[in-house]
PASEBA-1860 file (N, C-alpha, C; in nm, 3 decimals):
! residues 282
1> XXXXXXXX> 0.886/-0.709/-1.204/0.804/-0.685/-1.323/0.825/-0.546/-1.380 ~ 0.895/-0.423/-1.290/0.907/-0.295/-1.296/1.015/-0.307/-1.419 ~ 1.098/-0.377/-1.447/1.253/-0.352/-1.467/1.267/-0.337/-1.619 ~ 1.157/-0.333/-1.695/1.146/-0.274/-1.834/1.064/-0.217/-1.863 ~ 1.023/-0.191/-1.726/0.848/-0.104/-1.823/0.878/0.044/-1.768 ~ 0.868/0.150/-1.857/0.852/0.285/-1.838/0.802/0.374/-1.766 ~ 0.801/0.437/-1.668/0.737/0.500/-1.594/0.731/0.624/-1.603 ~ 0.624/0.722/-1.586/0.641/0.877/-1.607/0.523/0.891/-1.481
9> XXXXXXXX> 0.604/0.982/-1.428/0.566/1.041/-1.279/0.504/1.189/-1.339 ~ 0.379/1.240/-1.310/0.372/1.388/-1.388/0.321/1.409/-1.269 ~ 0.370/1.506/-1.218/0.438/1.598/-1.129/0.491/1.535/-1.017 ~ 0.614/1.631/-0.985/0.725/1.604/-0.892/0.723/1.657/-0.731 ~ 0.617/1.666/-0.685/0.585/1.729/-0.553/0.621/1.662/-0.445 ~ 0.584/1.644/-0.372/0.595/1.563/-0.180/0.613/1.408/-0.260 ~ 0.493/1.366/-0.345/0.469/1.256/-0.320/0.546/1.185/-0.454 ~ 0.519/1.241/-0.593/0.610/1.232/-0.675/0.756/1.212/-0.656
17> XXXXXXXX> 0.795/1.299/-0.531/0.950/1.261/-0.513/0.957/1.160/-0.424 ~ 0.873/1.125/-0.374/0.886/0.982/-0.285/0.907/0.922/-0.367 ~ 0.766/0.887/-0.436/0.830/0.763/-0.517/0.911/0.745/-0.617 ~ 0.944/0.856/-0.684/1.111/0.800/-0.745/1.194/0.757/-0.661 ~ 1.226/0.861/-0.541/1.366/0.802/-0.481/1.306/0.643/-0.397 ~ 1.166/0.611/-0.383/1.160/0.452/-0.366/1.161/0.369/-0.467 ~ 1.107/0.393/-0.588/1.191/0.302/-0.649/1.312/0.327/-0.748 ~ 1.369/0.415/-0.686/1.559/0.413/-0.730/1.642/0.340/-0.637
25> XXXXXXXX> 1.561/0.387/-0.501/1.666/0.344/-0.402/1.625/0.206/-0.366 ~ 1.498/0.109/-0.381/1.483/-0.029/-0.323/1.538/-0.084/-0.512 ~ 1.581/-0.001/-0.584/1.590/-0.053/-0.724/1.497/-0.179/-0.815 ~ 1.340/-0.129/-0.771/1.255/-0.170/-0.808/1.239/-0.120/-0.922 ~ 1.267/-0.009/-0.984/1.270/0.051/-1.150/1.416/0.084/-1.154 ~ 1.462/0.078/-1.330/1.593/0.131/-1.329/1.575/0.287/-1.367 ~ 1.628/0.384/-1.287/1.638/0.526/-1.321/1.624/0.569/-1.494 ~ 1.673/0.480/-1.567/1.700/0.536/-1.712/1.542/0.534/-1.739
33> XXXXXXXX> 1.459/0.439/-1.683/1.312/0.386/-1.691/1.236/0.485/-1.660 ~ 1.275/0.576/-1.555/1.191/0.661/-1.483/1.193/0.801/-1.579 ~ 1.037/0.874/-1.592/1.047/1.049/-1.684/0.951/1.090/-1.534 ~ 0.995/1.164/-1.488/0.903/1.309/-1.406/0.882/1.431/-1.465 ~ 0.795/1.461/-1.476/0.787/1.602/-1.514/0.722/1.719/-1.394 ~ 0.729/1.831/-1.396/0.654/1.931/-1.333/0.730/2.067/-1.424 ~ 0.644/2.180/-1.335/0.666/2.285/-1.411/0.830/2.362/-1.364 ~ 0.847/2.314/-1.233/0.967/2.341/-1.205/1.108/2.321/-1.225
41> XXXXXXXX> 1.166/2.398/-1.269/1.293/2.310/-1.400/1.403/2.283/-1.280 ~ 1.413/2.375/-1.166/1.508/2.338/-1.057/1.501/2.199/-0.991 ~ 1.326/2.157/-0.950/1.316/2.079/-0.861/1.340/1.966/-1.000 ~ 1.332/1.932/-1.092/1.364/1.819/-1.209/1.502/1.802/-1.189 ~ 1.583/1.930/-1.173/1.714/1.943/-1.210/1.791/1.895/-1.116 ~ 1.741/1.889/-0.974/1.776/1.794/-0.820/1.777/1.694/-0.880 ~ 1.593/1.639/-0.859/1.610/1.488/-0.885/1.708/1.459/-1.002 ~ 1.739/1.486/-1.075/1.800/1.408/-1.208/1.913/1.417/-1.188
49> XXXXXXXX> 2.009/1.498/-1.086/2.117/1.430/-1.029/2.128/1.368/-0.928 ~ 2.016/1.407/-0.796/2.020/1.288/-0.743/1.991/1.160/-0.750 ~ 1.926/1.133/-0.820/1.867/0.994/-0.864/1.885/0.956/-1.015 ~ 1.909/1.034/-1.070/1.993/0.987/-1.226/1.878/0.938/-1.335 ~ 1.745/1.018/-1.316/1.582/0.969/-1.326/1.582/1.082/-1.460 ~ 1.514/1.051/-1.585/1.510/1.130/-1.707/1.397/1.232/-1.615 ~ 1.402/1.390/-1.697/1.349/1.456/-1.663/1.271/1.540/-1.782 ~ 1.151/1.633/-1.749/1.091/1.710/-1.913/1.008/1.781/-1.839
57> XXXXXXXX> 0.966/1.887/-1.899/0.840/1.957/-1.853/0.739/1.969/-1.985 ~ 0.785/1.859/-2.061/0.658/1.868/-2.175/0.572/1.705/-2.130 ~ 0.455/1.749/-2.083/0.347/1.651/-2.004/0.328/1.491/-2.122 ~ 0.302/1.572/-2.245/0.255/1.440/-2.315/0.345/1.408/-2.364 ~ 0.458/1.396/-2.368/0.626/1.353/-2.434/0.614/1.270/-2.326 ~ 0.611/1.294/-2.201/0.628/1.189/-2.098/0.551/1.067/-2.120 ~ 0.381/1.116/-2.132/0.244/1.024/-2.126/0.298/0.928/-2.228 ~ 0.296/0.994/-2.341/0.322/0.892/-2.464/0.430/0.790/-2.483
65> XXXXXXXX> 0.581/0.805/-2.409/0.664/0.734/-2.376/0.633/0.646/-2.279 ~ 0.553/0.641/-2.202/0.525/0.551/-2.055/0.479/0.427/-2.105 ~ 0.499/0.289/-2.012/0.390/0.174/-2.019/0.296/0.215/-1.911 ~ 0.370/0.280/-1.800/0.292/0.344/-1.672/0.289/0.464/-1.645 ~ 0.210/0.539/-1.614/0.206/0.705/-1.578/0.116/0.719/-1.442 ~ 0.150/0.784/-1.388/0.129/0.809/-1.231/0.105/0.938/-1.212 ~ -0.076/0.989/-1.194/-0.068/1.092/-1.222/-0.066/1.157/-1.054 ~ 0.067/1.235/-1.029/0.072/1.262/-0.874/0.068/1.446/-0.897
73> XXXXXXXX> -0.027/1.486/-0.912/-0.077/1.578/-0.920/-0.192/1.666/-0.812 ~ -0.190/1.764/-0.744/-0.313/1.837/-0.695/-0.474/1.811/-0.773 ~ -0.567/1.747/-0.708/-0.703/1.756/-0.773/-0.765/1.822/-0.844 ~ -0.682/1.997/-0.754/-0.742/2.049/-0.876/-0.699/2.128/-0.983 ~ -0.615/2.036/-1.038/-0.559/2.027/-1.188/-0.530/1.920/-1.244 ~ -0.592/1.825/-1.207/-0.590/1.686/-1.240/-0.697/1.689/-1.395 ~ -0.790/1.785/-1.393/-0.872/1.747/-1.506/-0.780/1.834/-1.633 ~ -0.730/1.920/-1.601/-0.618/2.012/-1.699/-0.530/1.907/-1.781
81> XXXXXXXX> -0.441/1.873/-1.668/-0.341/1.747/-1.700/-0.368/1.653/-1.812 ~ -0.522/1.596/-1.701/-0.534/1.489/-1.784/-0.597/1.539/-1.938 ~ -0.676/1.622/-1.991/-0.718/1.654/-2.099/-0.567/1.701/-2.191 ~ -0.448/1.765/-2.123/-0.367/1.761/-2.165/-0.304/1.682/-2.271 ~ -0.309/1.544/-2.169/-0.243/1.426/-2.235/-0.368/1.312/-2.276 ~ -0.437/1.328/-2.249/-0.566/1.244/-2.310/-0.537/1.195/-2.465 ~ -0.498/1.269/-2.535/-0.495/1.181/-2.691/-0.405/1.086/-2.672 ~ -0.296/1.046/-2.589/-0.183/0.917/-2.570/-0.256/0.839/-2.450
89> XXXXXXXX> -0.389/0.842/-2.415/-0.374/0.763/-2.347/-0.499/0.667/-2.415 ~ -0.443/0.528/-2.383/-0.508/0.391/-2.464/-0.483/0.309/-2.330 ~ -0.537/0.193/-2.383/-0.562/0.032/-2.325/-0.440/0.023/-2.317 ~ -0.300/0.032/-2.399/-0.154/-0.010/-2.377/-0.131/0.031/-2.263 ~ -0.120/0.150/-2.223/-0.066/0.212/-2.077/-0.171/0.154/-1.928 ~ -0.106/0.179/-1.822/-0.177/0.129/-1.709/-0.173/0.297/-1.638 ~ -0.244/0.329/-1.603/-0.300/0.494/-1.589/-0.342/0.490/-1.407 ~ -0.238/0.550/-1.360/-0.235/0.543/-1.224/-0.266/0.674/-1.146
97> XXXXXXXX> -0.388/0.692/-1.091/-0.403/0.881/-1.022/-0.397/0.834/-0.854 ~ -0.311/0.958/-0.783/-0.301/0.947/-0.699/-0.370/1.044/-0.604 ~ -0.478/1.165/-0.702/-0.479/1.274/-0.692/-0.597/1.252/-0.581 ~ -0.589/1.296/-0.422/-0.686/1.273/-0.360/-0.843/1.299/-0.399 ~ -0.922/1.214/-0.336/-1.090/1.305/-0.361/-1.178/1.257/-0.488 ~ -1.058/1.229/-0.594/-1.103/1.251/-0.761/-1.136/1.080/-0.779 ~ -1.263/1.056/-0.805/-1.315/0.854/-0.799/-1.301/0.846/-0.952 ~ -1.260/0.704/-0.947/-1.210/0.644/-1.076/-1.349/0.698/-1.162
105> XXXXXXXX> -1.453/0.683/-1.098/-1.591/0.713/-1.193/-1.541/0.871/-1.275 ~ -1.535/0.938/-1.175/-1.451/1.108/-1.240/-1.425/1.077/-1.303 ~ -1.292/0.963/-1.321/-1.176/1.015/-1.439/-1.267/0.968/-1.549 ~ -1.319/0.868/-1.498/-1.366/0.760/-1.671/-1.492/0.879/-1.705 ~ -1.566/0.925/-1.662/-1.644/1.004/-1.669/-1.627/1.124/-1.763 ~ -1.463/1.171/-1.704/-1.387/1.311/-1.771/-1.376/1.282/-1.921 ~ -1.261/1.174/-1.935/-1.183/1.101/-2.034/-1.286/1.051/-2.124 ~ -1.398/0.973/-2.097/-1.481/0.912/-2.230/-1.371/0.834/-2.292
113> XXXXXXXX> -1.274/0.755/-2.238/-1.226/0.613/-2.289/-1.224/0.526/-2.195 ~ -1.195/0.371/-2.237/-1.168/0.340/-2.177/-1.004/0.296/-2.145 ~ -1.000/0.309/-2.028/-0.880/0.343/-1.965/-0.871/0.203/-1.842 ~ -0.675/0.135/-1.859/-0.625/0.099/-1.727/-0.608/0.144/-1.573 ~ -0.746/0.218/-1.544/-0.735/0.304/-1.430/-0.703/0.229/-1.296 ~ -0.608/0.296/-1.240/-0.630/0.291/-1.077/-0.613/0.346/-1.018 ~ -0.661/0.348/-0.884/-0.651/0.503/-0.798/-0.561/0.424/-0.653 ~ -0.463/0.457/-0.628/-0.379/0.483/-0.529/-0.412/0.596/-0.400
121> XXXXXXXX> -0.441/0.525/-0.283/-0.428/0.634/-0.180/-0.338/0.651/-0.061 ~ -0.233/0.669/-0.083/-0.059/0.674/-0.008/-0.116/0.770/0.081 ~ -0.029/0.786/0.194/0.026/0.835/0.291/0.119/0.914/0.299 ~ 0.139/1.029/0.401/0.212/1.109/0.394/0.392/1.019/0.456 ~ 0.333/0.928/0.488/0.469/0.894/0.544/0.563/0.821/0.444 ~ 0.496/0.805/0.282/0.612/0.738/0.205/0.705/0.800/0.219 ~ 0.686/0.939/0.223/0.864/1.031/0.185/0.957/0.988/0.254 ~ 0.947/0.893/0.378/1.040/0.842/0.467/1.035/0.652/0.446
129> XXXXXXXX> 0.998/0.654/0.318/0.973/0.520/0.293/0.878/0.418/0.389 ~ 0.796/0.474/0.467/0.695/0.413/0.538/0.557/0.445/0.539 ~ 0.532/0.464/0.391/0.363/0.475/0.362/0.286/0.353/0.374 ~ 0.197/0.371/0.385/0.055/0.325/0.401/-0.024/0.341/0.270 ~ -0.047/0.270/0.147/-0.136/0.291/0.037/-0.222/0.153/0.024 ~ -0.331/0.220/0.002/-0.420/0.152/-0.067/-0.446/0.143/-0.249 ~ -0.532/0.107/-0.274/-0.524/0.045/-0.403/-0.612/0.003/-0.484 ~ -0.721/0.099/-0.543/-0.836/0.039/-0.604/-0.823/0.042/-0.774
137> XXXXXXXX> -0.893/-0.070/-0.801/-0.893/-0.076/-0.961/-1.017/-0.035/-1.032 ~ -1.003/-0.012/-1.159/-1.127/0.023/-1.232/-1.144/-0.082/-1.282 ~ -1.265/-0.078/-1.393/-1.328/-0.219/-1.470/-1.257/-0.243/-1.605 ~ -1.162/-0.187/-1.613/-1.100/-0.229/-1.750/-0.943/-0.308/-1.721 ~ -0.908/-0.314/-1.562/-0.735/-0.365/-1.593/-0.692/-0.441/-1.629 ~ -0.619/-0.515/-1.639/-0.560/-0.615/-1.667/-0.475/-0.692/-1.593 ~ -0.445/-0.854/-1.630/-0.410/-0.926/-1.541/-0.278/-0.868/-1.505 ~ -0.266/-0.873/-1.380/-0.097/-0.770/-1.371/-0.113/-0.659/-1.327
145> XXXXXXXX> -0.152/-0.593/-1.334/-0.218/-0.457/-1.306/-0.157/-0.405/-1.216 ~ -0.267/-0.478/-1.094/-0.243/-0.443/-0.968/-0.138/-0.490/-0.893 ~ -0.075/-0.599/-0.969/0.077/-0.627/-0.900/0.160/-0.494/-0.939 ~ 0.162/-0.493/-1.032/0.303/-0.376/-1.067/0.238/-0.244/-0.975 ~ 0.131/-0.197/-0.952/0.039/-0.092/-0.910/0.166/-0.161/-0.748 ~ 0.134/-0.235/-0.722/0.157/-0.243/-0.590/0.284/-0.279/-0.574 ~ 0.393/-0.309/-0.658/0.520/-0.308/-0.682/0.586/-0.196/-0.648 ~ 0.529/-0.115/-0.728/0.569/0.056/-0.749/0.533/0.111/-0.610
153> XXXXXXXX> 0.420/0.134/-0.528/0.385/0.116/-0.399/0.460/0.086/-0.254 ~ 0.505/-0.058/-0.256/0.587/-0.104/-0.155/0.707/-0.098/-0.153 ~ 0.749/0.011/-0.292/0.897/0.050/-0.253/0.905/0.182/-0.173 ~ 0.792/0.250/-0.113/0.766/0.328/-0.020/0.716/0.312/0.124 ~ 0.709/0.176/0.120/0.632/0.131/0.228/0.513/0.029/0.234 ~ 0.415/-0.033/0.254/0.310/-0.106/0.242/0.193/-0.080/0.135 ~ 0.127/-0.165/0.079/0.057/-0.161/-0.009/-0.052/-0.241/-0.014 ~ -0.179/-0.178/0.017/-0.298/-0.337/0.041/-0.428/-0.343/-0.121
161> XXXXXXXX> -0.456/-0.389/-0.133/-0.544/-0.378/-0.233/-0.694/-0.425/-0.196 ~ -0.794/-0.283/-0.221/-0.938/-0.300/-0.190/-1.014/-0.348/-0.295 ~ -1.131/-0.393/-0.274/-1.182/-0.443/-0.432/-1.298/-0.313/-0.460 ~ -1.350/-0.305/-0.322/-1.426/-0.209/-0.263/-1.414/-0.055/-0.329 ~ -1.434/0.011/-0.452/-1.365/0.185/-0.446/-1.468/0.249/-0.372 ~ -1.541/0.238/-0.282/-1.609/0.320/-0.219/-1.560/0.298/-0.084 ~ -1.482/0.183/-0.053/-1.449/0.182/0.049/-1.264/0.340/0.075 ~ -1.251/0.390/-0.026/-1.186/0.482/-0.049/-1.149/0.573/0.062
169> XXXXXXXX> -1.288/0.600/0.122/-1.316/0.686/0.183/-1.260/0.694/0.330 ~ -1.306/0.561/0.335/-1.269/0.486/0.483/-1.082/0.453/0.513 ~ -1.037/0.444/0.360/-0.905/0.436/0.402/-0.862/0.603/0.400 ~ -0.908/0.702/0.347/-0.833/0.836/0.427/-0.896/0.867/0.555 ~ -0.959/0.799/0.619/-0.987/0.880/0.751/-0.921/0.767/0.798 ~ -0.898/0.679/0.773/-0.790/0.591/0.867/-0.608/0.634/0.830 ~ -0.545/0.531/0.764/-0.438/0.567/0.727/-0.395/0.749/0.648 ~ -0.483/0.728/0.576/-0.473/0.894/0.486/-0.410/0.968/0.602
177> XXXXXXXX> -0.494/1.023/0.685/-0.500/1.131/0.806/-0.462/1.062/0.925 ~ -0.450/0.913/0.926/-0.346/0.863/1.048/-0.262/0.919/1.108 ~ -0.160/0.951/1.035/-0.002/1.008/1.079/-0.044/1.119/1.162 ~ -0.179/1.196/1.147/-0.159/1.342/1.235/-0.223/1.268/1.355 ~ -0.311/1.170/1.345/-0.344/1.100/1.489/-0.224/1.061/1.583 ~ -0.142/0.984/1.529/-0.022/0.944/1.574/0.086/1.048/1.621 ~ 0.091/1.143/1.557/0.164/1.273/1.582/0.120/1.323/1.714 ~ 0.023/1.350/1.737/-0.045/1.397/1.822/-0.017/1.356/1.998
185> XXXXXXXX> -0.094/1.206/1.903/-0.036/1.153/2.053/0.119/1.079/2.080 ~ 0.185/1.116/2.020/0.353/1.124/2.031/0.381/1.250/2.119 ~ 0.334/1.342/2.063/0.291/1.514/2.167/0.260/1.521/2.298 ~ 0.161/1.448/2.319/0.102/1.423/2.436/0.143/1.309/2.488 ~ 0.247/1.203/2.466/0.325/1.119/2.514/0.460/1.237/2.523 ~ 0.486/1.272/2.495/0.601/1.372/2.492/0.581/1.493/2.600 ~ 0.520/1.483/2.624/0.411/1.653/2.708/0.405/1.535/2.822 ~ 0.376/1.466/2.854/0.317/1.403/2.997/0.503/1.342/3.057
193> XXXXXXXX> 0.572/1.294/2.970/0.725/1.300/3.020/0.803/1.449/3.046 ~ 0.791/1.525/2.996/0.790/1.678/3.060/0.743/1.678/3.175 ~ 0.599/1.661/3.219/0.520/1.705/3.321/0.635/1.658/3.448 ~ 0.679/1.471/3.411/0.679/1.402/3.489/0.883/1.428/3.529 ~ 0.918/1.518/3.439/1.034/1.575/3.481/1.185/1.545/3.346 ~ 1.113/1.493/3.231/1.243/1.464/3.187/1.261/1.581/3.060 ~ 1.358/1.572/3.039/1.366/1.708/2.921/1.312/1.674/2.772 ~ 1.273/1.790/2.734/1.164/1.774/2.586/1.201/1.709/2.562
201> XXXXXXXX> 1.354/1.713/2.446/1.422/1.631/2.337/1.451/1.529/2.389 ~ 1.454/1.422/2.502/1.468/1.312/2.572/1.340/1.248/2.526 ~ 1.229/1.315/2.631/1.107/1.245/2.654/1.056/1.263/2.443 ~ 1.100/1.394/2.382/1.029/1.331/2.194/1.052/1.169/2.160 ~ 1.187/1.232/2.175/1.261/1.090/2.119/1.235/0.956/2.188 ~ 1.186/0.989/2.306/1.141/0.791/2.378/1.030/0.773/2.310 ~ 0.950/0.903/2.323/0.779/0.878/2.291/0.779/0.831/2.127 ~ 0.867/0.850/1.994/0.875/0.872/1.929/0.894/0.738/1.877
209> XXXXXXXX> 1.020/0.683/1.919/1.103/0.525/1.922/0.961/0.441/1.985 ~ 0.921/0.461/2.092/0.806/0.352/2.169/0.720/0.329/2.060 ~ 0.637/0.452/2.003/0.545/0.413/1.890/0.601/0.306/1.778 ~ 0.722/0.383/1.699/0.807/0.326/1.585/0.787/0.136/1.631 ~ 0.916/0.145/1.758/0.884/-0.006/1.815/0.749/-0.090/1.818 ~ 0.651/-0.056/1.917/0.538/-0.079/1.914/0.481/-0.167/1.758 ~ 0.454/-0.028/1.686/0.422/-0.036/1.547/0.557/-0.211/1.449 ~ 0.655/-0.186/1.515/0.736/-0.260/1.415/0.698/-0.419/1.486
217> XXXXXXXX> 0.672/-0.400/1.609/0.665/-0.514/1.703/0.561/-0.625/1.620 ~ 0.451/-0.556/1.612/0.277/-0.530/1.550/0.333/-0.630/1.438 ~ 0.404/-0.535/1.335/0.398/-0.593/1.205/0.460/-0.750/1.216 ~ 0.551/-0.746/1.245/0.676/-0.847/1.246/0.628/-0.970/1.328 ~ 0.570/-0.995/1.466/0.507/-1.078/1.492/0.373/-1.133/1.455 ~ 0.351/-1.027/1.391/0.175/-1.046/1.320/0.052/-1.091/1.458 ~ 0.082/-1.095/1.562/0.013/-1.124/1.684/-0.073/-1.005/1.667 ~ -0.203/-1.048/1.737/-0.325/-0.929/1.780/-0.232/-0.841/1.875
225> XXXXXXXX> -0.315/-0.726/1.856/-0.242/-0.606/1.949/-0.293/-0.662/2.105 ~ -0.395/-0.703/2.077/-0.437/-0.720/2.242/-0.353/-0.805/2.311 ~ -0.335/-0.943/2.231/-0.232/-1.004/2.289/-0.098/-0.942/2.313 ~ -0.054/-0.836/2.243/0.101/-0.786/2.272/0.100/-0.674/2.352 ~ -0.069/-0.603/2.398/-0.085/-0.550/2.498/-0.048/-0.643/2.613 ~ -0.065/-0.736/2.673/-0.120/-0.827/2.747/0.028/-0.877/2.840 ~ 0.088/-0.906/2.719/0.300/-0.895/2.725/0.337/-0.829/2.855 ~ 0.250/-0.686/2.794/0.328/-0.563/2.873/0.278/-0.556/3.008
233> XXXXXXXX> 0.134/-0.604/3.041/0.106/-0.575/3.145/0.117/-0.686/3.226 ~ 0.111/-0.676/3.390/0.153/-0.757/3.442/0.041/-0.705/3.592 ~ 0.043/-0.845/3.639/-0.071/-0.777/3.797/-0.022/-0.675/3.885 ~ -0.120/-0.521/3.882/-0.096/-0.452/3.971/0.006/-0.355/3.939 ~ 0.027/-0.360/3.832/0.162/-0.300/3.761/0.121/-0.163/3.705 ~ 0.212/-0.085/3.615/0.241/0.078/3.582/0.151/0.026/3.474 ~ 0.165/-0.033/3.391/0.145/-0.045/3.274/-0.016/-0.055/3.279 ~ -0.061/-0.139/3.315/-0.222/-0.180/3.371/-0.294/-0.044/3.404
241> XXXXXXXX> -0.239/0.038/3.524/-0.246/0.149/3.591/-0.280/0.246/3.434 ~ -0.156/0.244/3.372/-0.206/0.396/3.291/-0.316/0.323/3.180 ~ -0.352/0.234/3.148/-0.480/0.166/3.043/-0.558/0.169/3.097 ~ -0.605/0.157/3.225/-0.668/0.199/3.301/-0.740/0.346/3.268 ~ -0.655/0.455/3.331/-0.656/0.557/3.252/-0.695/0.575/3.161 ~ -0.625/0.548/3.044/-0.719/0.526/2.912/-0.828/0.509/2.845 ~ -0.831/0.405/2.944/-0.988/0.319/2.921/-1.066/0.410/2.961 ~ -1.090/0.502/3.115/-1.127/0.610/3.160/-1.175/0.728/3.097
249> XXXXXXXX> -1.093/0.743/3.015/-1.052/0.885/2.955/-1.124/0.833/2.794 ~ -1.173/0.748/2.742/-1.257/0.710/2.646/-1.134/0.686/2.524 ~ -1.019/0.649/2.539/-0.908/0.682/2.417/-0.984/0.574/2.287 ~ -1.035/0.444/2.338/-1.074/0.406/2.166/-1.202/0.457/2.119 ~ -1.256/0.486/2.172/-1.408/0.591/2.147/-1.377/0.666/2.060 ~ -1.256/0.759/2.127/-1.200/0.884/2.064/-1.124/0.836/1.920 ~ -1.033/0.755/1.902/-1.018/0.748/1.779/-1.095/0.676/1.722 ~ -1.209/0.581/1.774/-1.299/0.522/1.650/-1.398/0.654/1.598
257> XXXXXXXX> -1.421/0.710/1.681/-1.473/0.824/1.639/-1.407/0.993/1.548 ~ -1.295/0.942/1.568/-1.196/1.019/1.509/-1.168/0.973/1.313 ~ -1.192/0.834/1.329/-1.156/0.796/1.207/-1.314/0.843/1.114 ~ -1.439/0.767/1.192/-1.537/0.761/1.122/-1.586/0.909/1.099 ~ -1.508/1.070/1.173/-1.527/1.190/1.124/-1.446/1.246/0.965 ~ -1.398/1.182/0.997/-1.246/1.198/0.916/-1.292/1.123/0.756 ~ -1.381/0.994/0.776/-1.455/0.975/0.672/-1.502/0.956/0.622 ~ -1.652/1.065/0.736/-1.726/1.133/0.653/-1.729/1.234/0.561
265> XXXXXXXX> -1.601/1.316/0.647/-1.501/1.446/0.584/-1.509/1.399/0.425 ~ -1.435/1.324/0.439/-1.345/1.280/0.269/-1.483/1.276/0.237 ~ -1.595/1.160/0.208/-1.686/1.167/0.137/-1.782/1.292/0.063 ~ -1.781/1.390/0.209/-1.859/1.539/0.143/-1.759/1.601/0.067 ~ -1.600/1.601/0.102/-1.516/1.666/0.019/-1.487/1.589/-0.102 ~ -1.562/1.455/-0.129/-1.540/1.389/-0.278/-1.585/1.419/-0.361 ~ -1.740/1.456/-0.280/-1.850/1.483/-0.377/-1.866/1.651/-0.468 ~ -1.747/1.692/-0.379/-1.795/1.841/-0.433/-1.663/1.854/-0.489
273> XXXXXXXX> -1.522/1.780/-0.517/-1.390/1.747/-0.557/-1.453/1.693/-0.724 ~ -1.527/1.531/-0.725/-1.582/1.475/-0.815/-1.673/1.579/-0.884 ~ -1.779/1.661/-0.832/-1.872/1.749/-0.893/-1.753/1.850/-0.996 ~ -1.678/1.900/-0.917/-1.604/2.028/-0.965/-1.519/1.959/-1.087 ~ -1.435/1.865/-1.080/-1.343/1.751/-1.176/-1.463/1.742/-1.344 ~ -1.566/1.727/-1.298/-1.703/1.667/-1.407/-1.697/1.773/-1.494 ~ -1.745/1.854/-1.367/-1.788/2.018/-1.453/-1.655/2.100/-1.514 ~ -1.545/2.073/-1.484/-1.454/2.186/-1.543/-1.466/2.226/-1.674
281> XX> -1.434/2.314/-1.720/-1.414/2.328/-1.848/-1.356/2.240/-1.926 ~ -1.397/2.213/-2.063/-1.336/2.142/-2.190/-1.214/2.207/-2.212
END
């Protein structure tokens, strides 16, 4: 559905450059399709030879050319931006913010139109083409919407769609801030093969691959984890032995409790993200 409709990426940062080079490289948009802008004329001047993606640093030349605009911008200059380009934006365009914190209520709130809003909440791991985004809509989209929303999406990795936008919250203390959970304990899977005698860069890289596997195992069979726990263990065995452990040591406590800190986090940091977005200056 991507393959004639326009896209303008305004700004080109971590996440901005993900998703061009995902959809250049799964060739879900054609490059001539794609405008990025930011203030940086070097980092434009990469992408547009590596990826062969039109480039500008004039914001509403982009807006106004788009069927889609993706605003992948810091929060807090998201209300700048958008007042920026606010006179091009109408019902024609589908108006995509990725900008953490900032609730569709903000934008419609800011803007005083009505607008194709949706709010996207990706993961740090698209840049390696294995994000995690969610996907909420506002009350004005249209049929289609959220397919192309999620088109554009799963050329970085996975894409689920909530109906829920308050449930927002709950997906950054899960996926959002996931990856540093997972990191962590890759560390401490990495740190306990040390202890046990094998060398760092050995024991990273097993601990590293086991998760990856694990995780790919998960997706691909679609089986409950418990059941593909269950695989592994066997009577009286290593495997049993260290869950054991686990179980001991409180590990799902700790991350159910890890997630539901994480967002509560986001919610107090929405409210004072959303407060500050309202109030900025005209």
């Amino acid at each position: 559905m991507l393959k004639n409709k326009t896209i303008s990426l305004i700004g080109a940062g971590n996440m901005g450059s993900a998703l061009l080079n995902g959809l250049v490289r799964s060739k879900t948009a054609r490059p001539e399709n794609l405008i990025c802008t930011d203030i940086r004329e070097t980092q434009l001047d990469q992408l547009q030879q590596a990826l062969g993606v039109r480039t500008t640093t004039d914001n509403l030349a982009a807006v106004r050319e788009a069927d889609i605009v993706i605003y992948a911008v810091k929060p807090q200059i998201l209300a700048d931006v958008l007042k920026e380009t606010a006179e091009v934006l109408d019902l024609d365009k589908v108006v995509i913010s990725i900008a953490a914190g900032v609730s569709l209520v903000a934008i419609e709130s800011k803007l005083e139109k009505e607008l194709r809003l949706i709010r996207v909440m990706p993961n740090i791991c698209a840049s390696v083409g294995m994000g995690a985004s969610a996907i909420a809509a506002g009350k004005h989209v249209k049929e289609g919407d959220i397919e192309l929303a999620k088109e554009i999406f799963d050329s970085v990795g996975t894409s689920i769609f909530i109906r829920e936008n308050v449930l927002m919250d709950a997906i950054t203390g899960l996926s959002g801030s996931g990856p540093a959970y997972i990191f962590l304990i890759i560390d401490a899977m990495a740190d306990a093969g040390v202890k046990m005698g094998l060398y760092r860069g050995d024991a990273l890289a097993l601990s590293a691959q086991t998760v990856l596997g694990a995780a790919k195992m998960l997706i691909e069979t679609g089986e409950h984890p418990g059941l593909l726990k269950d695989r592994v263990t066997s009577p009286g065995g290593t495997a049993i032995s260290g869950l054991h452990t686990l179980e001991t040591g409180g590990l799902r406590t700790t991350i159910i409790n890890a997630v539901e800190a994480a967002t509560r986090r986001s919610k107090e940091l929405g409210r004072i993200i959303d407060e500050d977005f309202i109030n900025s200056k005209e």
